[in-house]
Backbone bond lengths (Angstrom), bond angles and torsions (degrees), N, CA, C in turn:
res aa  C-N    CA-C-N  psi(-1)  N-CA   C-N-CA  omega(-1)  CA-C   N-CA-C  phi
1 X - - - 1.447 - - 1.524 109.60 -
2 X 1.409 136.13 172.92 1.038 142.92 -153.37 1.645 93.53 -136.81
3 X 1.702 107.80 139.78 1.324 101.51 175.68 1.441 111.03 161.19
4 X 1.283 148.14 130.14 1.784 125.53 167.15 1.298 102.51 -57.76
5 X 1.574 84.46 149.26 1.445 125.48 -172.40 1.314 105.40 -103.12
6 X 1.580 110.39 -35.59 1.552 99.30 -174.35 1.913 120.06 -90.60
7 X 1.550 99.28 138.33 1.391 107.47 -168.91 1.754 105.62 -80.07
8 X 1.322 128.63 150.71 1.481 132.52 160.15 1.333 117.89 -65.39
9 X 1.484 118.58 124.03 1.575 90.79 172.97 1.525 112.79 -109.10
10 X 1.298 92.79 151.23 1.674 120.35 -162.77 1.546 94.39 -67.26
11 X 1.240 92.19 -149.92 1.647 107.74 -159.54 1.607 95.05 -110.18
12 X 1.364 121.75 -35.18 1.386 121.61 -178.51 1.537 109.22 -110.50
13 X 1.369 125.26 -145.16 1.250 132.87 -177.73 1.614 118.19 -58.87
14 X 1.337 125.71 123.26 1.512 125.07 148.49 1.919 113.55 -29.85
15 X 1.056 75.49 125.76 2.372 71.13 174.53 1.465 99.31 -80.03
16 X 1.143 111.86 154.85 1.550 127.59 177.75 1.491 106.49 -40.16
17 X 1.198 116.12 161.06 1.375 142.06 155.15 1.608 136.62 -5.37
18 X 1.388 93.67 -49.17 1.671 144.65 -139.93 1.613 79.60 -107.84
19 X 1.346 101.80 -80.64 1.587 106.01 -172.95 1.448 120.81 -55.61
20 X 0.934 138.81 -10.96 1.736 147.64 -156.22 1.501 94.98 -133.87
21 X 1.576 134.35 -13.14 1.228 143.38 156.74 1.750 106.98 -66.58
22 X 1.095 115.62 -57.17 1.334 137.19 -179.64 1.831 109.82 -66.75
23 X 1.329 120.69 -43.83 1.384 143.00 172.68 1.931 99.24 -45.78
24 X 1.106 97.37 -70.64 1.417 129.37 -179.19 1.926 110.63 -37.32
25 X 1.466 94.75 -51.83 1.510 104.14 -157.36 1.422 91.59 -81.45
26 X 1.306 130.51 -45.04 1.441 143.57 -175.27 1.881 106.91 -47.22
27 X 1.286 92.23 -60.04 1.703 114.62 166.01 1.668 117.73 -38.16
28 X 1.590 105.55 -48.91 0.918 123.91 -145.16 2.250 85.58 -87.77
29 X 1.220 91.23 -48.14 1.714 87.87 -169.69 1.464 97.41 -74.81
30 X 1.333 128.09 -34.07 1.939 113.88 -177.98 1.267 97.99 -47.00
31 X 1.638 134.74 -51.66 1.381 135.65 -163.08 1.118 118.52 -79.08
32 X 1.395 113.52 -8.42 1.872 114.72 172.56 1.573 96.68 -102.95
33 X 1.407 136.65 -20.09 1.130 126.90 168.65 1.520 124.34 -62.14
34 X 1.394 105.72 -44.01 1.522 131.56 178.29 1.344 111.50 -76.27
35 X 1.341 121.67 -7.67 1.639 122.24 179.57 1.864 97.09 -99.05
36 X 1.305 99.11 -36.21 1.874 95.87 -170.77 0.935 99.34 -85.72
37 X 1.232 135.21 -27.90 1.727 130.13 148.24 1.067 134.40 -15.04
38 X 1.499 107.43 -51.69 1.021 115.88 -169.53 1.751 115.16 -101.67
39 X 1.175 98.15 -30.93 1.721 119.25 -175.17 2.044 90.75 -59.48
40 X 1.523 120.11 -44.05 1.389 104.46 172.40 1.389 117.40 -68.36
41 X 1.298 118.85 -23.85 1.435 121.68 -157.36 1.894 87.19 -67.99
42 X 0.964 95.55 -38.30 2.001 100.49 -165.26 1.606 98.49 -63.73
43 X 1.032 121.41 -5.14 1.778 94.56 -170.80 1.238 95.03 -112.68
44 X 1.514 90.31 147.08 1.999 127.53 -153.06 2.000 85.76 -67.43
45 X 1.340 91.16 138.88 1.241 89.59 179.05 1.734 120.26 -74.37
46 X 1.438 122.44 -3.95 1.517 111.90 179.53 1.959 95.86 -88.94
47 X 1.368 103.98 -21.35 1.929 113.45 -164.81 1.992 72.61 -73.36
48 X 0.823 125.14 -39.44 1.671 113.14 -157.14 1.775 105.26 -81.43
49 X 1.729 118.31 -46.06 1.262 127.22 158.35 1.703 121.55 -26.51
50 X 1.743 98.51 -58.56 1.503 109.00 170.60 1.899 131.48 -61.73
51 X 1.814 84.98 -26.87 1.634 76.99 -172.45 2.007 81.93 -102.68
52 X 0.814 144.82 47.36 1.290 147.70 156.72 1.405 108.96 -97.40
53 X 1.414 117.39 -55.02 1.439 139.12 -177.84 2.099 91.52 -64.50
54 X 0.788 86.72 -68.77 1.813 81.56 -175.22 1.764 113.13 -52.45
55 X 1.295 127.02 -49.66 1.427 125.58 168.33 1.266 92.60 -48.28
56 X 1.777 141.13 -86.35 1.032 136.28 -153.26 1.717 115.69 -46.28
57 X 1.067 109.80 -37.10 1.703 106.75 168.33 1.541 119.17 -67.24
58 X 1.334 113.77 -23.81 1.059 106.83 173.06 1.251 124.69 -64.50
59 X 1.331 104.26 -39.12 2.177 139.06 -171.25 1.818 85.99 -54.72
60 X 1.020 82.68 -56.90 1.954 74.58 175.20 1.043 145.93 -106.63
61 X 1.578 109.75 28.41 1.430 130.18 156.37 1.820 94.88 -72.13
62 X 1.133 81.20 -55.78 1.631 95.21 -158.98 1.456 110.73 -52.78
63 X 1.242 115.25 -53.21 1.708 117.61 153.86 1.571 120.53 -36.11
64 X 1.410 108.19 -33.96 1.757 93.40 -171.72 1.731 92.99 -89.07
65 X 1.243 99.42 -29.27 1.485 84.35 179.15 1.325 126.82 -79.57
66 X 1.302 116.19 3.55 1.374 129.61 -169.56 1.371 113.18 -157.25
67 X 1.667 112.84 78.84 1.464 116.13 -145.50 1.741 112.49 -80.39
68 X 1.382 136.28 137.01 1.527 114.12 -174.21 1.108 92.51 -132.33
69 X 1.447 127.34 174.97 1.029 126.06 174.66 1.630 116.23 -108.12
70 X 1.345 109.49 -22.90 1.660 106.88 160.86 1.641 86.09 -133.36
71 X 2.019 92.43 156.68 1.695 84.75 178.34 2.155 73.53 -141.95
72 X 1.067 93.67 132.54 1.698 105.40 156.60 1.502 120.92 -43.87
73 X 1.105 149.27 134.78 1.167 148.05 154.06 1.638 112.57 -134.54
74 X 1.423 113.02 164.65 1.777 116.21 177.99 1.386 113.23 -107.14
75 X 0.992 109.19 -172.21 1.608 116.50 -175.60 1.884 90.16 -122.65
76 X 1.038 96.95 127.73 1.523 106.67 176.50 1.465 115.90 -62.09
77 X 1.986 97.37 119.12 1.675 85.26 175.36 1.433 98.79 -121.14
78 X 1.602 108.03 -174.55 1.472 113.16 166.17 1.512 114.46 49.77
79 X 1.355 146.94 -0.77 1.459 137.75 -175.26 1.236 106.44 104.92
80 X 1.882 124.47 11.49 1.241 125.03 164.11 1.762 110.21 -58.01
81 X 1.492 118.84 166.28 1.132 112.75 -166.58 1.199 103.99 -97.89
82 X 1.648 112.17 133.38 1.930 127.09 -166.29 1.285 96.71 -86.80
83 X 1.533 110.02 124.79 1.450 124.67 172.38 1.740 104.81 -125.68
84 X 1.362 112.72 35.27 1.181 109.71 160.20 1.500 135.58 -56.90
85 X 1.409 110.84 -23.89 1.663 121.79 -163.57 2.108 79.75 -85.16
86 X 0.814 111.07 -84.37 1.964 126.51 170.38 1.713 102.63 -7.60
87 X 1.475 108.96 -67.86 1.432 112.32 152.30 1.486 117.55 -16.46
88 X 1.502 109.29 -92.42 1.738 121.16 178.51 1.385 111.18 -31.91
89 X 1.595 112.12 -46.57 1.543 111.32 -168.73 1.571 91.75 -77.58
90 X 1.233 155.60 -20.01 1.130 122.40 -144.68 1.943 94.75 -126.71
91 X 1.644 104.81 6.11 1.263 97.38 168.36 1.562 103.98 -104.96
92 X 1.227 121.84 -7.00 1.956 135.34 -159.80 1.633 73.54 -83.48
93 X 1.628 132.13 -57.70 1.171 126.10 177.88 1.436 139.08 -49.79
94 X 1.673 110.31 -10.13 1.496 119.66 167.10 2.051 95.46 104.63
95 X 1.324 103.43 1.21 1.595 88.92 171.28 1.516 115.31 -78.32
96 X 1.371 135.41 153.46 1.606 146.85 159.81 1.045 136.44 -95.35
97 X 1.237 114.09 104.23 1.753 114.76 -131.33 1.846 73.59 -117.03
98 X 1.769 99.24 156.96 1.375 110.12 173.91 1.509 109.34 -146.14
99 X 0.909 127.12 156.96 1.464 143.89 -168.32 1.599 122.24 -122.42
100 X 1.766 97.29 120.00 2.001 96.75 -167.18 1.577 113.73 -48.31
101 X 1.148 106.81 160.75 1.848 120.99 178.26 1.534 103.23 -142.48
102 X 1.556 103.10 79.46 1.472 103.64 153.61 1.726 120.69 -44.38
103 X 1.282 130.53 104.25 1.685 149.63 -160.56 1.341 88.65 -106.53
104 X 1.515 138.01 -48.72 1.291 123.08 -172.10 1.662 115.28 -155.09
105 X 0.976 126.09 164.97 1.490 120.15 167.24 1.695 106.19 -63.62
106 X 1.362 118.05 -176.74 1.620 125.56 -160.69 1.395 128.51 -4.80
107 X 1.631 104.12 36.42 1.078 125.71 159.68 1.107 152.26 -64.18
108 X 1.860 170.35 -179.04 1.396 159.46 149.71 1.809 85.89 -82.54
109 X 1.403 110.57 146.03 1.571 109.98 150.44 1.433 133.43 -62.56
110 X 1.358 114.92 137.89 1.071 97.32 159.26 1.724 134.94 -98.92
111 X 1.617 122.88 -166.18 1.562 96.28 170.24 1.635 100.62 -148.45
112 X 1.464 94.70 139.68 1.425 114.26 176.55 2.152 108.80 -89.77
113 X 0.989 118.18 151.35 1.516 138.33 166.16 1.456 90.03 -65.95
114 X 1.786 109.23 138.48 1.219 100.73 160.49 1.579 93.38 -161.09
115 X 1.373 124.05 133.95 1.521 117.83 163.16 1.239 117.58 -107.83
116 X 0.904 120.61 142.93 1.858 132.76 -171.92 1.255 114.34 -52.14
117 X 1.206 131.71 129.79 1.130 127.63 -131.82 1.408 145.97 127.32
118 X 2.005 87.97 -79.46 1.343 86.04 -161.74 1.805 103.99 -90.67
119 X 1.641 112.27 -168.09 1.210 90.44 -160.16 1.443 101.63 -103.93
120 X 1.834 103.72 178.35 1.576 101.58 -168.71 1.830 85.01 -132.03
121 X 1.550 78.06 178.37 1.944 84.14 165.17 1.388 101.90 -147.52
122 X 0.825 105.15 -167.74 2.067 115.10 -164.76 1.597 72.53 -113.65
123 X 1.597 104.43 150.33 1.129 149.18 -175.05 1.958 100.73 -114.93
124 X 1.528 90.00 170.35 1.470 77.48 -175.39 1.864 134.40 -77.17
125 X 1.208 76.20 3.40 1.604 85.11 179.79 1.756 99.60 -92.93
126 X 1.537 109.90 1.99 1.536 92.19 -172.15 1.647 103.14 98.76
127 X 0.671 132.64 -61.12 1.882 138.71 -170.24 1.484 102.73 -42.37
128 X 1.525 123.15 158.47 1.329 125.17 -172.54 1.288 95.00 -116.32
129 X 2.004 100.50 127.92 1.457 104.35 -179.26 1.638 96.89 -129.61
130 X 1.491 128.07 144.59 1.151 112.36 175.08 1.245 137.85 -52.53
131 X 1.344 130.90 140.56 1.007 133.90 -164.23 1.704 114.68 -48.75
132 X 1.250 106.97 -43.81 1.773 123.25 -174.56 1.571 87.64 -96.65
133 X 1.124 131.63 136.54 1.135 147.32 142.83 1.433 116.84 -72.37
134 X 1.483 127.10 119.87 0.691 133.94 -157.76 2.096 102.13 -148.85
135 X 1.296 126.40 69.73 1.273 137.59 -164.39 1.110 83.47 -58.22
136 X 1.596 100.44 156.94 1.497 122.62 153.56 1.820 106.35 -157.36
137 X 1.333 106.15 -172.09 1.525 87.22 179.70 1.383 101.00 -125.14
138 X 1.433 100.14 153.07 1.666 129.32 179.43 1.523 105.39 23.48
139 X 1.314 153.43 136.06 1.403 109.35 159.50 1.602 99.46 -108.14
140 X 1.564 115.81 179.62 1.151 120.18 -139.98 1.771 112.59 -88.39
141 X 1.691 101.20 -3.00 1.829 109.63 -169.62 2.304 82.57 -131.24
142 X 1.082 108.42 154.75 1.599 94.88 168.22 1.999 85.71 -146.72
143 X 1.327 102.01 148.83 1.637 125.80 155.24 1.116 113.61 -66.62
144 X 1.437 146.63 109.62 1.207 111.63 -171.69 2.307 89.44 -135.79
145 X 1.351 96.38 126.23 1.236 115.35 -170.89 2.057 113.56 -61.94
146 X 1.306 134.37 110.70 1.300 136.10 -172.39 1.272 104.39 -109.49
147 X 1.603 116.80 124.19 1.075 148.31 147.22 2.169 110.53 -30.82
148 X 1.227 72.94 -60.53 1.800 104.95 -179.54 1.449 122.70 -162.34
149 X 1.432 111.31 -176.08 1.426 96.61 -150.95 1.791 89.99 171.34
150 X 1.671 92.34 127.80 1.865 104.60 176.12 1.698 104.60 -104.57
151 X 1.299 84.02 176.72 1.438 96.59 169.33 1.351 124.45 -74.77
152 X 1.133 123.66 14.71 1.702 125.06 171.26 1.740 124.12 -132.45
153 X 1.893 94.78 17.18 1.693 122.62 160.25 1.114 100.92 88.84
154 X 1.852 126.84 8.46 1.679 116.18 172.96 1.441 93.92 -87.90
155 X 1.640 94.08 147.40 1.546 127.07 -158.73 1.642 94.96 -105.74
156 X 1.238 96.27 168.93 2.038 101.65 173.34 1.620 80.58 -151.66
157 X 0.743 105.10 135.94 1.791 146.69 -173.68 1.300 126.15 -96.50
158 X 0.978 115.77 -130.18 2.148 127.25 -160.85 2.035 80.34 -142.57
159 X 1.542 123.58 -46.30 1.021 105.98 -138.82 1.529 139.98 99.98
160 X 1.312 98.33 -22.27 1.582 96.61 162.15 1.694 114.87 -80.09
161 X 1.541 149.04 -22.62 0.988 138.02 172.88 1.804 128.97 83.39
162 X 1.769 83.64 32.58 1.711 107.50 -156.00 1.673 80.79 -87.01
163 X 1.438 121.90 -64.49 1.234 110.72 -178.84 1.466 121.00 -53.68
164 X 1.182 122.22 -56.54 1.933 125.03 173.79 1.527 95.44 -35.09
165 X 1.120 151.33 -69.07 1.488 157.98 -171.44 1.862 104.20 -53.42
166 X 1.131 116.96 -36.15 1.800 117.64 -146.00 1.741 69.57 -100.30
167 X 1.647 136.95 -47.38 1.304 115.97 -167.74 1.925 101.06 -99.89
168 X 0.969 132.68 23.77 1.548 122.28 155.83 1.538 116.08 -51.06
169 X 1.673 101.01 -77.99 1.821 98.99 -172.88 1.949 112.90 -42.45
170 X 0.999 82.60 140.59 1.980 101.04 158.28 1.468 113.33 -93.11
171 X 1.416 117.30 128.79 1.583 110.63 12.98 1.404 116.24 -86.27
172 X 1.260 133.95 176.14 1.239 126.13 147.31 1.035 128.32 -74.99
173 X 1.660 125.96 175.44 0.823 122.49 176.25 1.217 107.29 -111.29
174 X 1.484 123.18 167.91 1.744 116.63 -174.54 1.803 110.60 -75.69
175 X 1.120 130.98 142.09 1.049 128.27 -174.81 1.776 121.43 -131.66
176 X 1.481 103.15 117.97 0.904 84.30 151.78 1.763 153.15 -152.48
177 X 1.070 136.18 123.06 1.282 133.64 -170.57 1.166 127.09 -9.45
178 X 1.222 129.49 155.44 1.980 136.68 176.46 1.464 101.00 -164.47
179 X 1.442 102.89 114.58 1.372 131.98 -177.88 1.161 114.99 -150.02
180 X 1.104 124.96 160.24 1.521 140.26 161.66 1.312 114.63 -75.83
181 X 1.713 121.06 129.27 1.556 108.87 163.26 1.598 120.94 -25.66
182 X 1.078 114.94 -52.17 1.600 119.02 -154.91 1.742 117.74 -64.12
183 X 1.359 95.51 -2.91 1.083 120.79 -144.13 1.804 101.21 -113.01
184 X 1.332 107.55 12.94 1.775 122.87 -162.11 1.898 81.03 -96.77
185 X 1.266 113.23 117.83 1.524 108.35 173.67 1.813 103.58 -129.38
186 X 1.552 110.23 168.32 1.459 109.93 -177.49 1.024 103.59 -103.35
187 X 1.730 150.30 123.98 1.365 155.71 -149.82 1.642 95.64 -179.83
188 X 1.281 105.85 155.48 1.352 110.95 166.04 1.436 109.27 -140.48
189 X 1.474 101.74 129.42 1.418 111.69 -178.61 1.247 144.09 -93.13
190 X 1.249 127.23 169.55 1.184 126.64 -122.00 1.558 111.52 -84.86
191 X 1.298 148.38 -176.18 1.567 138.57 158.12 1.526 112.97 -52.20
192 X 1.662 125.85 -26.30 0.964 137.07 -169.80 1.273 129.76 -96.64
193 X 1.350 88.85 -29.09 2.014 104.40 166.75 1.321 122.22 -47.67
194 X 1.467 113.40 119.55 1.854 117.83 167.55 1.432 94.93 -72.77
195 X 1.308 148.74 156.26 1.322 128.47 106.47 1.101 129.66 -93.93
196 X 1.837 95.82 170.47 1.496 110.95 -145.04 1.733 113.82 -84.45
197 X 1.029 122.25 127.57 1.526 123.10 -175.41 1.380 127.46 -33.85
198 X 1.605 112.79 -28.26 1.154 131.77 -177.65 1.543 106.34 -175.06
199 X 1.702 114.12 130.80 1.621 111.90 158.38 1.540 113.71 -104.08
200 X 1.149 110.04 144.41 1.763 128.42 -161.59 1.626 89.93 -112.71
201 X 1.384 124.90 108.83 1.511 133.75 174.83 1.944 89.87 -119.62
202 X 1.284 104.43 147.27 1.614 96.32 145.00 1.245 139.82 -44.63
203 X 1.048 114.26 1.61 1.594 126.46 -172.81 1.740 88.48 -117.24
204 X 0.874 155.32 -53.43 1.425 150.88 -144.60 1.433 111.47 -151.02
């Protein structure tokens, strides 16, 4: 990860080891969050349209080749990549797509039924959840939206730890990533990190 290493010293004692280990890493992910932040913010919005259209074809290669009967997907936030059109095609096809429901802070997600279409509203975090709640459980493949992302399928996130929680229990579910090439960073993850079965960039 990328980030200073060196701590200020205060007026009294350095904190242990442990703590300035922990200081460090915290430091270290705000500045890889705030760099992929920004690295999406830069791409031209028709270059971002195109590699949207190409991820989304992929989303449903991968479905025919790997048929489910509900598969999780998100609602695009922040300059994540919109696979709404992929969506339409892949519910016109008889799939049952559902949408996360943050229920609480340091929580697993949950997931609502939703078909394209109908309408949603922002929840309090802002996120779009369908309007009708409509629970169901876990489903068995999930979309799951990356900040960033290495070569061995660990993801970098928002930081809240909604996904690490929603993929703990066994079994899992199949997962897979949606990112942008640009977006391939060197980090090593955490004791807690699943990685992801596969990431789906326009490039791969």
């Amino acid at each position: 990860m990328t980030g200073d290493s060196r701590i200020p010293r205060g007026s009294g004692l350095l904190p242990d080891a442990s703590a300035r280990a922990g200081d460090i890493q915290q430091q270290d992910k705000a500045a890889l969050r705030n760099a992929l932040k920004a690295r999406r913010r830069a791409i031209e919005p028709a270059t971002k349209h195109a590699w949207d259209d190409r991820i989304g074809a992929q989303v449903v290669a991968w479905l025919r080749d790997h048929p489910q009967a509900m598969l999780g997907v998100y609602w695009p936030l922040a300059g994540e990549p919109d696979l709404r059109p992929a969506y339409a095609e892949m519910a016109e096809a008889g799939v049952r797509l559902a949408l996360p429901v943050v229920v609480a802070r340091d929580t697993a997600l949950e997931f609502a039924e939703w078909i394209p279409g109908e309408p949603t509203v922002a929840d309090r975090m802002g996120v779009a959840v369908p309007a009708e709640l409509r629970m169901v459980a876990r489903p068995p493949a999930l979309l799951i939206p990356c900040l960033g992302f290495n070569a061995l399928g660990y993801r970098v996130g928002y930081g809240g730890g909604f996904y690490d929680r929603t993929l703990a229990p066994q079994p899992r579910p199949a997962t897979l990533g949606v990112a942008y090439a640009c977006q391939l960073v060197e980090f090593e993850g955490a004791a807690h990190d699943v990685p992801l079965d596969r990431v789906i960039t326009e490039e791969t």
